[in-house]
N, C-alpha and C positions, 0 to 999 in steps of 0.2 A: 637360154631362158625357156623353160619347159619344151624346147624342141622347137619352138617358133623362131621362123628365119624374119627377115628385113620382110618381105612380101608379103606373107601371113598378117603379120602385125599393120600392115599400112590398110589391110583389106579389113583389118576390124576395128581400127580407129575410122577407118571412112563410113562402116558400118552405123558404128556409133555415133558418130557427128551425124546421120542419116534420121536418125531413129530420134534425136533428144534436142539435135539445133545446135546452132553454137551460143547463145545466151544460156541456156542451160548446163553444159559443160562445167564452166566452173564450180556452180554451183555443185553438181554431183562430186568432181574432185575434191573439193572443201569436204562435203560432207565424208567423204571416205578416206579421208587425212586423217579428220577427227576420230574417225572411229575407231581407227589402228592405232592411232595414238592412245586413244583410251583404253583401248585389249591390250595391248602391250605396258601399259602402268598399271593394269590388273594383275598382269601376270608375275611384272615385276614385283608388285604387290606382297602377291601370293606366296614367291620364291624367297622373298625376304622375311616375310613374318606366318610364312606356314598357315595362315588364313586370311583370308579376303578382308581386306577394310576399308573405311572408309573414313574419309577427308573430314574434317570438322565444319569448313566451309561450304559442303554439296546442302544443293537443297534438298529438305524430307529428313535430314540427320536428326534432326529433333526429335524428329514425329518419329521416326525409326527406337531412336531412346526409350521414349517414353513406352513405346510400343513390349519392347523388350524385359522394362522394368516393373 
């Protein structure tokens, strides 16, 4: 995993638990779930219809519409 051993990674998790708390933790994990999941249905997006689109249910798709029209 990019060259980092067992030790490495325990020194930058204790790092990080240092720097953010443990209350926070979660939340930052959630937030970087989501976001990968998000670029990753982008991409798959992309791969499949050769341009970027968007969901009928996102919010702004209206305004987007109308924007365009």
């Amino acid at each position: 995993m990019f060259g980092l051993g067992m030790p490495e990674l325990v020194v930058i998790m204790g790092i990080t638990f240092l720097i953010f708390g443990g209350k926070k933790l979660p939340e930052l994990g959630a937030g970087l779930g989501k976001g990968l999941k998000a670029f990753k249905t982008g991409l798959r997006d992309v791969d499949e219809h050769g341009k970027p689109t968007l969901e009928e249910g996102e919010p702004g798709r209206k305004e987007v519409n109308v924007v365009k029209n």
